[in-house]
C-alpha positions in Angstrom: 9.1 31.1 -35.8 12.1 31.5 -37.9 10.9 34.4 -39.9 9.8 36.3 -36.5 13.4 35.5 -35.3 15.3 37.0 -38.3 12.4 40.3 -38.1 13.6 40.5 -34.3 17.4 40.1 -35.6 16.9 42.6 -38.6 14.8 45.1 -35.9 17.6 45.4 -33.6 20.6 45.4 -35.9 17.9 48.6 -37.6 18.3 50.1 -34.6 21.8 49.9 -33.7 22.5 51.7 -37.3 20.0 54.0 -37.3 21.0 55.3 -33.6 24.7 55.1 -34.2 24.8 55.9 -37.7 27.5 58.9 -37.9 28.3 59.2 -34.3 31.0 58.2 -32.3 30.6 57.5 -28.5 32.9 59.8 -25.9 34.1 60.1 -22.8 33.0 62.7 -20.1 33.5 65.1 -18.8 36.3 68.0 -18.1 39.2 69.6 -20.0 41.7 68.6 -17.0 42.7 64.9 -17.6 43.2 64.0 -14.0 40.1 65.8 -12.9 38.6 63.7 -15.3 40.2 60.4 -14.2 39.3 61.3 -10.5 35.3 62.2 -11.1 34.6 61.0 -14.7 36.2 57.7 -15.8 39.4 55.7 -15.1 41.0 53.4 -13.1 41.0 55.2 -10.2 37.5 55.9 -10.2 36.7 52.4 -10.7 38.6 51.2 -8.2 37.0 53.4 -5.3 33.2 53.1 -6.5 33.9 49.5 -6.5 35.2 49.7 -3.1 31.8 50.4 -2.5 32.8 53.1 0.1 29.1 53.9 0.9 25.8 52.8 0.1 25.0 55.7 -2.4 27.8 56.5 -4.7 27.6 59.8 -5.4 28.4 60.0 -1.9 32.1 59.4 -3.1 32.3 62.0 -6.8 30.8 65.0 -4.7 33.7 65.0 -1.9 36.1 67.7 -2.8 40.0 67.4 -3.5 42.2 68.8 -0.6 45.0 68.6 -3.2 45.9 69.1 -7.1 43.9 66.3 -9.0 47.3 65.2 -10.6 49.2 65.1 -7.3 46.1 62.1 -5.7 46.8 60.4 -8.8 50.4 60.2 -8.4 49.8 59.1 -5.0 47.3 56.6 -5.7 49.4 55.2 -8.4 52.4 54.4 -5.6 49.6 53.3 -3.4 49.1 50.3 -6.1 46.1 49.0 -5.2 43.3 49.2 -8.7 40.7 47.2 -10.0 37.3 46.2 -9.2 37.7 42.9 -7.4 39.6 44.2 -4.0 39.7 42.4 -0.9 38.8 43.7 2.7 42.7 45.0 3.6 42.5 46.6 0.2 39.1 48.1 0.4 40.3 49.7 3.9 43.6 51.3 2.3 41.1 52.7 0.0 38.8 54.2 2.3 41.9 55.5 4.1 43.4 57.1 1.1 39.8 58.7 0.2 39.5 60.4 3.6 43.1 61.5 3.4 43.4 63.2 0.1 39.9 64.5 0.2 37.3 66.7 2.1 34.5 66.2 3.7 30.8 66.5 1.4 28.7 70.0 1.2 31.6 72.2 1.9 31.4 74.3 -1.1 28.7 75.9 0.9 28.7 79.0 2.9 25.9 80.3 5.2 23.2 82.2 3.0 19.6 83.5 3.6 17.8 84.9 0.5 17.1 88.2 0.9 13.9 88.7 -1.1 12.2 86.0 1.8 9.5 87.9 3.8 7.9 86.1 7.3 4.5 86.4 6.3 3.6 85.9 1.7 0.2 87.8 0.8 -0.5 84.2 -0.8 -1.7 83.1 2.3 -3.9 84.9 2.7 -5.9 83.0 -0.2 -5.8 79.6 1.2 -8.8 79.3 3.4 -8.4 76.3 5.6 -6.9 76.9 8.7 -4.2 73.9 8.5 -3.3 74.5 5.0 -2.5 78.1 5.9 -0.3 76.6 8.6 1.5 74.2 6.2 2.0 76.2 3.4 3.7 78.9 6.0 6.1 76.1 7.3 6.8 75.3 3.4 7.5 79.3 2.7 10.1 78.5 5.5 11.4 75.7 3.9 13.2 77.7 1.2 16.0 79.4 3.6 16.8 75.5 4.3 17.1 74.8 0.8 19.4 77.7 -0.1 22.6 77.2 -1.0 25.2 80.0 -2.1 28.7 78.2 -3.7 32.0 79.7 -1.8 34.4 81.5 -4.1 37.2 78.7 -3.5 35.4 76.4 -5.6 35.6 79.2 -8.4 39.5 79.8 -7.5 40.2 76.1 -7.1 37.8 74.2 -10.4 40.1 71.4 -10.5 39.7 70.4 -6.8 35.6 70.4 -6.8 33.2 68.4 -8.9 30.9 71.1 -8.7 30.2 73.7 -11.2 31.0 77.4 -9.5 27.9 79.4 -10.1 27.6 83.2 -9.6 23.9 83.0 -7.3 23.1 81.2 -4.7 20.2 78.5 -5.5 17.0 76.5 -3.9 18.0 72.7 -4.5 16.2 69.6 -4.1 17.2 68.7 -0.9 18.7 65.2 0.3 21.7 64.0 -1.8 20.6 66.8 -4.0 22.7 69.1 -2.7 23.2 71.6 -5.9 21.1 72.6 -8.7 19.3 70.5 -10.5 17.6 71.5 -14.3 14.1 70.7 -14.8 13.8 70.3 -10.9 14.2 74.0 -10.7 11.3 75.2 -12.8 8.8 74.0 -10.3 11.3 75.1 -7.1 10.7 78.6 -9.4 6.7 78.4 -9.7 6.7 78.1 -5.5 9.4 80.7 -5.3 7.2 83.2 -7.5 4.3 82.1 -5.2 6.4 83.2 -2.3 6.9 86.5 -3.9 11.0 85.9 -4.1 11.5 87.0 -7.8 14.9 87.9 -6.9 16.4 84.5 -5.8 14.4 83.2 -9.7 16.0 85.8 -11.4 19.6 84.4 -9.7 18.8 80.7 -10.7 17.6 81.6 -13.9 21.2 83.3 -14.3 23.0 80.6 -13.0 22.0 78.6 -16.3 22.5 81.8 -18.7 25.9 80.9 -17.3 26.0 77.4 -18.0 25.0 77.6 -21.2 28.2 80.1 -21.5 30.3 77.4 -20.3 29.1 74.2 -22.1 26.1 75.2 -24.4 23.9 73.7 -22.6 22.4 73.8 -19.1 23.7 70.3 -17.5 21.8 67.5 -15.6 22.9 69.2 -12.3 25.4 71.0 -11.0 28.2 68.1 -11.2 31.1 68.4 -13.6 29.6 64.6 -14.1 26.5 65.4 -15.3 27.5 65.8 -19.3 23.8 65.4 -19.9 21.0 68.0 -20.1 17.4 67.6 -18.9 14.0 68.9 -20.3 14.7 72.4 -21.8 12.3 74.3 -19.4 14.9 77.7 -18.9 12.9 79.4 -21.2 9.2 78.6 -19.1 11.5 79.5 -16.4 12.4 82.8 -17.6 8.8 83.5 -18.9 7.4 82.7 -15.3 9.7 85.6 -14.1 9.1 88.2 -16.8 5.3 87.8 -16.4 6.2 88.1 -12.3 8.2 91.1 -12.9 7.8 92.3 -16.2 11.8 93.0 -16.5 11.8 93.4 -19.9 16.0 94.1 -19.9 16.5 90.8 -18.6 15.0 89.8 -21.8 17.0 91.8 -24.3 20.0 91.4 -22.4 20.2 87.6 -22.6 18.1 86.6 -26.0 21.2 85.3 -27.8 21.7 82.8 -24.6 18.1 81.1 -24.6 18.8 81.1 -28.4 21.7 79.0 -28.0 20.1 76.9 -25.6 17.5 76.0 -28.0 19.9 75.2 -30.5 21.7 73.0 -28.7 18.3 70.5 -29.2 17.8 71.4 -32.5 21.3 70.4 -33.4 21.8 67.4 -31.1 19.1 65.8 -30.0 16.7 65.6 -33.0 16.2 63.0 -35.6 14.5 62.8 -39.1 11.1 60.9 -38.2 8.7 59.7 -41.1 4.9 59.4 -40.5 3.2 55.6 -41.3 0.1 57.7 -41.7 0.6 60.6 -44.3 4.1 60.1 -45.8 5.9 63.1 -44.6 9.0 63.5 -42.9 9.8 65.7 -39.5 12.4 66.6 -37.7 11.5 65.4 -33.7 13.6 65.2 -30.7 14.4 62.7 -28.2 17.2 62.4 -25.4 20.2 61.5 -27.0 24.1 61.9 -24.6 26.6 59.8 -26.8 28.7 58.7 -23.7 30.5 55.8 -22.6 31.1 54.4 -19.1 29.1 53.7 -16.6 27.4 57.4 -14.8 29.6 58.1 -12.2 27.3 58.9 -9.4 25.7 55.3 -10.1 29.1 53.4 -11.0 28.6 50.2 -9.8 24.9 49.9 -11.1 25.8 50.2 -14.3 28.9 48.8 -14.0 27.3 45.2 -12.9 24.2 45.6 -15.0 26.7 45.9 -18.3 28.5 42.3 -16.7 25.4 40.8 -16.8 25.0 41.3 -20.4 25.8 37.9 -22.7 27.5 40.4 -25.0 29.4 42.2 -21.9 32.3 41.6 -24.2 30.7 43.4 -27.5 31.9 47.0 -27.1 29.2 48.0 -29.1 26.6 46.6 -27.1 27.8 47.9 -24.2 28.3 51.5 -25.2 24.6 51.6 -26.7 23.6 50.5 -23.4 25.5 53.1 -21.5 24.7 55.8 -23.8 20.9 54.5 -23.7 20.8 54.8 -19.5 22.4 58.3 -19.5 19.6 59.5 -22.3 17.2 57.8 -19.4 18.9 60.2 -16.9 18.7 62.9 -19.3 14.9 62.5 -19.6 14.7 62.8 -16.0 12.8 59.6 -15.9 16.1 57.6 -14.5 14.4 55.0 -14.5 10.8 53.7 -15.8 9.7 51.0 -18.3 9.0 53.8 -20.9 12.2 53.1 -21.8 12.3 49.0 -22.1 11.7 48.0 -25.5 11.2 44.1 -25.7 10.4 41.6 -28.6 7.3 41.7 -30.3 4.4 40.2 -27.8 6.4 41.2 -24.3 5.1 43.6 -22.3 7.5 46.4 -20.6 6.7 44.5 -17.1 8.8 41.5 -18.6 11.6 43.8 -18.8 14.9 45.5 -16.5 17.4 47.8 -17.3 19.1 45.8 -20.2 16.0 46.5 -22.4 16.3 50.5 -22.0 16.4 52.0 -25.3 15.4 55.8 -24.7 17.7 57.0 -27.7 14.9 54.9 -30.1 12.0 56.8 -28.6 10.5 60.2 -29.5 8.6 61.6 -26.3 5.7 63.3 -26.0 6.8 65.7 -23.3 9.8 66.3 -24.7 8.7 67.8 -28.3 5.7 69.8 -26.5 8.6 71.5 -24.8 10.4 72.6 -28.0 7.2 73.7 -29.3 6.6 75.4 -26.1 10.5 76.6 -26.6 10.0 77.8 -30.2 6.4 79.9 -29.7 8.7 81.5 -26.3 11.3 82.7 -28.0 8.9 84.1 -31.1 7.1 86.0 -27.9 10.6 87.0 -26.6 11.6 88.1 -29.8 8.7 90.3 -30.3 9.9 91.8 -26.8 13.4 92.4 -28.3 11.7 94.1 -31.4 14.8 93.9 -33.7 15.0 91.6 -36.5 18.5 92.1 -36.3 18.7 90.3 -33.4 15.9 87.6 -33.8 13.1 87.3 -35.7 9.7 85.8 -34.1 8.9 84.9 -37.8 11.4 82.1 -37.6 10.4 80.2 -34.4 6.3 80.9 -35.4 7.7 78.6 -38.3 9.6 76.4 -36.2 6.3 75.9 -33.4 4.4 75.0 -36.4 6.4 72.3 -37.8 6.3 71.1 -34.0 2.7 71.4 -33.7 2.5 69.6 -37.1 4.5 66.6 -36.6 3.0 66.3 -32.7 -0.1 65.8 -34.3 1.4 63.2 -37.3 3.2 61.5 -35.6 2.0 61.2 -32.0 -1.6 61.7 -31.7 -3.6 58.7 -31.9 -7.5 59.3 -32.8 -9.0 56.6 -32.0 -7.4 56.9 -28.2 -8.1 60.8 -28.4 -4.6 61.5 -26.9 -0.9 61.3 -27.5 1.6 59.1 -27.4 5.4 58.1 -27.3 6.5 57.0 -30.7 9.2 54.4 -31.2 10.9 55.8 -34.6 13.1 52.7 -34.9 10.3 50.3 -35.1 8.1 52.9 -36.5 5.2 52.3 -34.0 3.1 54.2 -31.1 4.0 52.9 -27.4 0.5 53.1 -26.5 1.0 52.9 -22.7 -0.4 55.2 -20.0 2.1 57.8 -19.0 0.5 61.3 -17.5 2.9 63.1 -19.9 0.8 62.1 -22.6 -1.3 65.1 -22.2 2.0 67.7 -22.5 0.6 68.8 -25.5 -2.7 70.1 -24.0 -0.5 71.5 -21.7 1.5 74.1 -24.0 -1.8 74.3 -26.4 0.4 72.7 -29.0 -3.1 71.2 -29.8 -4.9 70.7 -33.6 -8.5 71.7 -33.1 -10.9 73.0 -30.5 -9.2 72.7 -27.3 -12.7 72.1 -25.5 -13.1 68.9 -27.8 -9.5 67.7 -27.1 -10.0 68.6 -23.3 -12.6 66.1 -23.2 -11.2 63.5 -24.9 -8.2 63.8 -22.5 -10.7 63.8 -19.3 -12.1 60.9 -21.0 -8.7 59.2 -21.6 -7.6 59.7 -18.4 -10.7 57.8 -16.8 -10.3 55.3 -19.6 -6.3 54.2 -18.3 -8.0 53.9 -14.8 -4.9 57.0 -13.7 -8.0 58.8 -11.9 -8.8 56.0 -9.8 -6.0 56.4 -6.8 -6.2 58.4 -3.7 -3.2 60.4 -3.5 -3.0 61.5 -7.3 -2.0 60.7 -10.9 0.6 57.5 -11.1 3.8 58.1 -13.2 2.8 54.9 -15.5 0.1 51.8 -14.5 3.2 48.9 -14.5 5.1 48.0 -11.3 8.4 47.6 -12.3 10.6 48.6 -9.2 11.9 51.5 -10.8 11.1 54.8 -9.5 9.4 56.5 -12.5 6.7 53.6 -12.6 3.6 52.5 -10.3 2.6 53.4 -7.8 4.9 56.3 -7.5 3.4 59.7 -8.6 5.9 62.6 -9.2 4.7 66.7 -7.9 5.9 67.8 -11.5 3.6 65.2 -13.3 0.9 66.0 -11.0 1.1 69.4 -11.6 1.2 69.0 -15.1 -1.8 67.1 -15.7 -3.8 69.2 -13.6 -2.7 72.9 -15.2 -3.3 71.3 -18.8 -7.3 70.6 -17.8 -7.6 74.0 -15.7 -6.0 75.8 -18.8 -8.2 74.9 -21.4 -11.3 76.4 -19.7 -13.2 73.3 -20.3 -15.9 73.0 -16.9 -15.0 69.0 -17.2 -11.4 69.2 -17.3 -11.3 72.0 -15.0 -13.7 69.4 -12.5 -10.9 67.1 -12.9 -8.1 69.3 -12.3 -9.5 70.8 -9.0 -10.3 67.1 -8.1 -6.5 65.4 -8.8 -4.9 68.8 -7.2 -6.9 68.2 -3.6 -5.4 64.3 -4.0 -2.2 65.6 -4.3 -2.5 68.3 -1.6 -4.1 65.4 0.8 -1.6 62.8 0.1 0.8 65.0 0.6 -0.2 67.0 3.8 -0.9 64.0 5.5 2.5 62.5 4.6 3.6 65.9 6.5 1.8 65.4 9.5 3.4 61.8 10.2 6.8 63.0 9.3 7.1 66.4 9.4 8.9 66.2 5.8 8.4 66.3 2.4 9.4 63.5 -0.2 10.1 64.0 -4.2 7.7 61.2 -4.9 4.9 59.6 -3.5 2.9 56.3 -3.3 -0.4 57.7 -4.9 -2.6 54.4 -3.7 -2.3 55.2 -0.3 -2.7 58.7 1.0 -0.1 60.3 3.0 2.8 57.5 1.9 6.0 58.3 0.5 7.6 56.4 -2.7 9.7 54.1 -3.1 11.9 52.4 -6.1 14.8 53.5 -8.0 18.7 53.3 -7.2 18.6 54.9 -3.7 16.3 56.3 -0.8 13.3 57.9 -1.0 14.9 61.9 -0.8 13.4 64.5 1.5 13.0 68.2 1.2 12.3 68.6 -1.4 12.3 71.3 -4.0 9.8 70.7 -6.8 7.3 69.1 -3.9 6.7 72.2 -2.2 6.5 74.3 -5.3 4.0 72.0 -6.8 1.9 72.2 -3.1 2.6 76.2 -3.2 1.3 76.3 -6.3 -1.9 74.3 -5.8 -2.7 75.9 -2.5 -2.4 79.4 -4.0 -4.3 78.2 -7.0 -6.9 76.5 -5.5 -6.9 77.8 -1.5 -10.3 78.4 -0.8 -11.7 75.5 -1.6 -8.7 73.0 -1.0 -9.2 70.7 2.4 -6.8 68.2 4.2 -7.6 64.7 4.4 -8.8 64.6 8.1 -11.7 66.9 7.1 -13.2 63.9 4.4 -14.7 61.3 5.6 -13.3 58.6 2.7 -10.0 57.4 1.7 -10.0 54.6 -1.3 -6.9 52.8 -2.3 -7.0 51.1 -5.6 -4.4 49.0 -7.3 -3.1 49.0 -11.3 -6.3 47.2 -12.7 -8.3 49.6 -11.3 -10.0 47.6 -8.5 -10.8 49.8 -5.0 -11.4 49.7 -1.6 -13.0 52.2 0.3 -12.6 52.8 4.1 -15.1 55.3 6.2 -14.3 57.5 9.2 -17.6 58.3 10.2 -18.3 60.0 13.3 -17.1 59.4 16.5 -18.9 55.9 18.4 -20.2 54.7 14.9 -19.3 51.5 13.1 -17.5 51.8 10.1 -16.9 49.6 6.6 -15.1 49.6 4.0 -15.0 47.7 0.5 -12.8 45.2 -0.3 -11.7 44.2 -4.5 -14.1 41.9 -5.1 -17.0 44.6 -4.0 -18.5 42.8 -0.6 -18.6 44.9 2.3 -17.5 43.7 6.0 -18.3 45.3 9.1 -15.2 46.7 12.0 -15.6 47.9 15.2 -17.0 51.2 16.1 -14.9 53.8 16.1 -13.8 55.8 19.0 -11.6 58.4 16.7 -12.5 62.1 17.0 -12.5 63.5 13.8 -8.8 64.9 13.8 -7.3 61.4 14.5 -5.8 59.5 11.7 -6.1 55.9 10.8 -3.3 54.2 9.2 -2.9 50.6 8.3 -0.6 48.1 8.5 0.8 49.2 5.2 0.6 53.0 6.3 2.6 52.5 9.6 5.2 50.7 7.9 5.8 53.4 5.7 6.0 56.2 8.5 8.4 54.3 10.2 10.0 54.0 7.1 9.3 57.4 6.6 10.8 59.2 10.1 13.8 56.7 9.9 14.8 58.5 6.6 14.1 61.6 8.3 16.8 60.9 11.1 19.1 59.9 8.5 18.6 63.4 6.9 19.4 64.8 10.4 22.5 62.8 11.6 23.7 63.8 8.0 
C-alpha cells in the first residue's frame, strides 16, 4: 500500500511539472486596469459576485458601465464595503451601488433583421412530412429572434462594456447567451446555409477574422472575460460558406488570418506526446488557458470549490485548479467527468470538480480538428495559388503528422475506435464519449474507411450509446454535470451521425439515418409541449429537455435548430415525428430498456419493464395524435414551460 501511495504521490507531483514546467499563470483580461478590476479580477469584483446579486452570475459582468471604469472604482472605494463575507445591510448597499453606477443587461443591442432572410427557404420543400415542414418553418423564423447587431456606443465607449464591439450583427445562442459564442456558431452556420442566408455567415465568419486581429485568437464568447478559445472550427466555418458561395475573394483576401488562427494552437496549446506503443514522439494538442482566478461569469463556483480544497492555502494548487476549469470551459465541455482524473482503481463517477485535470488530457475531438484545420488551409492555399503567400505543401505535412500521431497515440485496436489519451500518466481514458469517432468524421482515418466505419457502428452498439430514445448520450456516467448522462448535446449528435453518413458505408449510413430521426423526435416533441428549443436534451426520454451543470437549462437555441435544419434537409423525406411511431423505449446507462406501445385507438397496451416481464394497462382511448407522457415527462414540461416564462418576463 505504501509503494502505491508514493506512485500516486510521484504521479501527481509528474503532473504538476510537466503541466507547469515553463509557464507562469496570469491574470485576465483587458489592457485598462480598472476595466479589468470591474469585469476580470479584484476586489471589487469579488465583493459583488459574492454578494450573490442574482442567481446566475454572469447576470452581474455583462451589465454595462454608465460611467468611466476608474471613476465606479473610486466611488466604490469611499463606499468601503469589500470582501466576501458581507452581511444583509452590506449586501443591499451593494445591490444599490450596482444599479446606480450601471446599466441595465442586453443594451448593446439595437433592432436588426437580417436581410438575406426569405418567408418561404426552397429547403422545405424537401422535407416530406407535413408537421416537420411546419416546424422547420417556425425554426427558419427563429433566426430574426436570434439576431443581434452591437450599437456603435459600445465601439465608442470599450471601457464601459464587457462586450467585444464587432463589425456584423450575429445569430447567438439564445438565453443568457446573449453574444457570440465560438464553436456554437459553426452549427448556428450549417442551419443558416440551410436557410439560404449566406450573407449573415459570411458576417459572423468576419466577426472572428476580427477577433483574431484583436487578440490572435477567436475568444470563448463575446465577453472581454472570456480569455479562452474554443474548438478551432472558423476554418469548417469558412469552408461551409465558400462551398455555399464559391466566393473565392473571401478566401485570398483573409488567408494570413485563418493562418494565424491556426497558429495560435500550434504555438500554445500543443504538447510533446510520446507513444507506449512505437517509441515516437508527436506534437498533439489539448486545451491549455494559463489563468488564475476564479471565471468571472461563475465567481462564486469556483471561488467556494477552491475553499473546499485541503490545500486552499497552496497557491499552486489552486492556480492548477483554476487554470484546469478554464481549459474545461475552453473545451466547451464546462463540465463532464472527461476531465476528472482520480487515483488508480476510481472511477470518474467517484469524482467532482476538484479532480478536473483537462490540461493532462489530449482529446480526440480536439486533434481531428487541427487535422481537419491543417488539410483546410492546404485546400485554401491551393485556392490562393501563390506560394508566396502559403504553401499547401506545408499543412499536407502538418495533416499527416496529425493523422499519424491520431492513429499512435489514440486509436485503440482491439476497441476499433479512438480514444482520449492522458499524456501525464501515459494511458488511454477508455470511456465512451460520442467524440470518439471525430476522426471518422474529418476522414483523418488509417485504412479503408468502410472497415473502420464498421468497427465504429460496432463500437457504438458495443458502449450501449445506441440504446436511448432521444439520441446519442454525451458520456454513459451520471455525474450531475451537464456534459455527462443522460444529457445529449445537437453538436454531438450531429457529429456522430455525419461521420457514418460520410463514409458511404450502407451500415453506418443505417445508423446515421436511425440516430438523426431520434434526435429530430426527441426534439420535436420537446417543441410541441413547450413551444421552445433547449441546447441539450435528456436523450432517455423523448421530447425532455436536460438538465445539470452551473445554471438553467437555456432556450433558443442556436446550434439546436441548426443541428434539426440540417437533419431535416438532409434526411426530409423520410424523417417522421414521434406521434406517427407507435414505440418509445427509454433505457438507462447499463443499457437495460423499457418499451411502452401506443397502439390504436380502444386497444390495450404494454410495455416492458428492466427485468424483461411484461404487464398489462388499460386500453387506450388516445387518437393517434395524442401524446402520452409520464410522471417523469410531465415534470419536465412543467419544468420545461416554467423556464419558458422565465425567458419571457426576461
Amino acid at each position: 500500500m505504501k509503494g502505491y501511495t508514493a506512485s500516486v504521490a510521484f504521479i501527481s507531483l509528474a503532473s504538476l511539472f510537466l503541466v507547469c514546467k515553463g509557464q507562469s499563470f496570469g491574470k485576465p483580461c483587458s489592457d485598462d486596469y480598472a476595466q479589468s478590476q470591474i469585469y476580470c479580477y479584484g476586489d471589487f469584483l469579488l465583493t459583488v459576485q459574492r454578494a450573490k446579486l442574482y442567481p446566475d452570475q454572469k447576470t452581474f459582468v455583462d451589465r454595462p458601465l454608465k460611467s468611466d471604469p476608474a471613476e465606479v472604482l473610486e466611488k466604490f472605494k469611499a463606499l468601503g464595503i469589500s470582501g466576501d463575507n458581507l452581511n444583509a445591510e452590506q449586501k443591499e448597499q451593494i445591490a444599490q451601488f450596482v444599479d446606480e453606477n450601471f446599466d441595465r443587461n442586453a443594451t448593446e443591442f439595437e433592432a436588426w433583421e437580417p436581410s438575406d432572410w426569405v418567408e418561404n427557404p426552397s429547403f422545405l420543400e424537401s422535407i416530406n412530412n407535413t408537421n416537420l415542414r411546419q416546424w422547420a418553418s417556425e425554426l427558419h423564423h427563429f433566426w430574426k429572434e436570434l439576431g443581434r447587431k452591437i450599437r456603435e456606443d459600445v465601439n465608442t465607449n470599450k471601457d464601459r462594456h464587457s462586450m467585444y464591439y464587432v463589425s456584423h450583427p450575429v445569430i447567438v445562442p439564445g438565453g443568457r447567451f446573449k453574444e457570440f459564442y465560438y464553436w456554437d456558431s459553426y452549427w448556428i452556420q450549417r442551419g443558416l446555409l440551410v436557410s439560404g442566408m449566406t450573407e449573415t455567415v459570411k458576417g459572423m465568419i468576419e466577426n472572428f477574422f476580427e477577433m483574431v486581429e484583436l487578440l490572435g485568437f477567436i475568444p470563448n464568447g463575446g465577453r472581454i472575460y472570456y480569455q479562452r478559445s474554443q474548438p478551432p472550427l472558423l476554418l469548417p466555418m469558412v469552408d461551409a460558406y465558400y462551398e455555399a458561395t464559391n466566393d473565392v475573394d473571401f478566401i485570398k483576401s483573409n488567408i494570413q488570418t485563418m493562418i494565424t488562427e491556426f497558429n495560435f494552437f500550434l504555438d500554445h496549446r500543443t504538447v510533446e506526446v510520446k507513444s507506449n506503443e512505437t517509441g515516437s514522439t508527436y506534437k498533439m494538442a489539448r486545451y491549455n488557458v494559463e489563468l488564475t482566478d476564479p471565471r468571472p461569469e461563475s465567481f462564486s463556483e469556483d471561488y467556494e470549490l477552491i475553499h473546499s480544497l485541503v490545500d486552499r492555502d497552496n497557491e499552486t494548487v489552486t492556480n492548477l485548479l483554476y487554470s484546469n476549469l478554464k481549459s474545461g470551459a475552453e473545451s466547451g465541455w464546462d463540465f463532464s467527468s472527461r476531465w476528472f482524473v482520480l487515483q488508480e482503481g476510481e472511477s470518474p463517477m467517484q469524482g467532482n470538480l476538484t479532480h478536473t485535470k483537462t490540461r493532462d488530457i489530449i482529446p480526440v475531438d480536439l486533434n481531428s480538428f487541427i487535422y481537419w484545420n491543417a488539410m483546410l488551409l492546404a485546400k485554401f492555399c491551393g485556392i490562393v495559388n501563390d506560394v508566396g503567400v502559403c504553401n499547401p505543401g506545408t499543412y499536407l505535412q502538418h495533416a499527416r503528422d496529425w493523422q499519424t500521431a491520431i492513429h499512435d497515440i489514440l486509436w485503440d485496436e482491439e476497441a476499433g475506435i479512438w480514444f482520449d489519451y492522458d499524456f501525464v500518466r501515459q494511458q488511454k481514458r477508455k470511456y465512451f464519449f460520442p467524440t470518439n469517432i471525430a476522426p471518422l468524421w474529418v476522414n483523418a482515418t488509417h485504412g479503408s474507411t468502410a472497415e473502420i466505419a464498421k468497427r465504429a457502428v460496432d463500437y457504438l452498439h458495443r458502449s450501449g450509446a445506441t440504446n436511448f430514445p432521444g439520441g446519442i448520450p454525451t458520456s454513459m456516467l451520471q455525474t450531475g454535470q451537464q456534459w455527462d448522462f443522460p444529457n445529449g448535446w445537437a453538436p454531438l449528435n450531429h457529429l456522430v451521425v455525419e461521420a457514418l453518413e460520410n463514409t458511404g458505408e450502407p451500415t453506418a449510413q443505417n445508423l446515421a439515418f436511425n440516430l438523426a430521426q431520434k434526435w429530430i423526435q426527441s426534439n420535436h416533441l420537446a417543441y410541441l409541449q413547450t413551444e421552445a428549443m433547449f441546447e441539450k436534451y435528456d436523450v432517455s426520454i423523448v421530447g425532455s429537455a436536460g438538465s445539470g451543470g452551473e445554471y438553467e437549462v437555456v432556450v433558443g437555441f442556436g446550434w439546436s435548430n441548426g443541428v434539426v435544419l440540417d437533419f431535416l434537409k438532409k434526411y426530409g423525406m423520410r424523417l417522421v415525428p414521434v406521434e406517427d411511431l407507435p414505440t418509445t423505449t427509454t433505457t438507462t446507462p447499463s443499457g437495460t430498456a423499457s418499451s411502452s406501445t401506443t397502439p390504436p385507438s380502444g386497444t390495450a397496451s404494454s410495455s416492458t419493464t428492466p427485468s424483461g416481464s411484461e404487464r398489462t394497462t388499460t386500453p387506450s382511448s388516445s387518437s393517434s395524435t395524442t401524446v402520452h407522457i409520464n410522471v417523469m415527462n410531465t415534470f419536465v414540461l412543467l419544468s420545461s414551460v416554467v423556464l419558458v416564462l422565465k425567458e419571457i418576463i426576461k
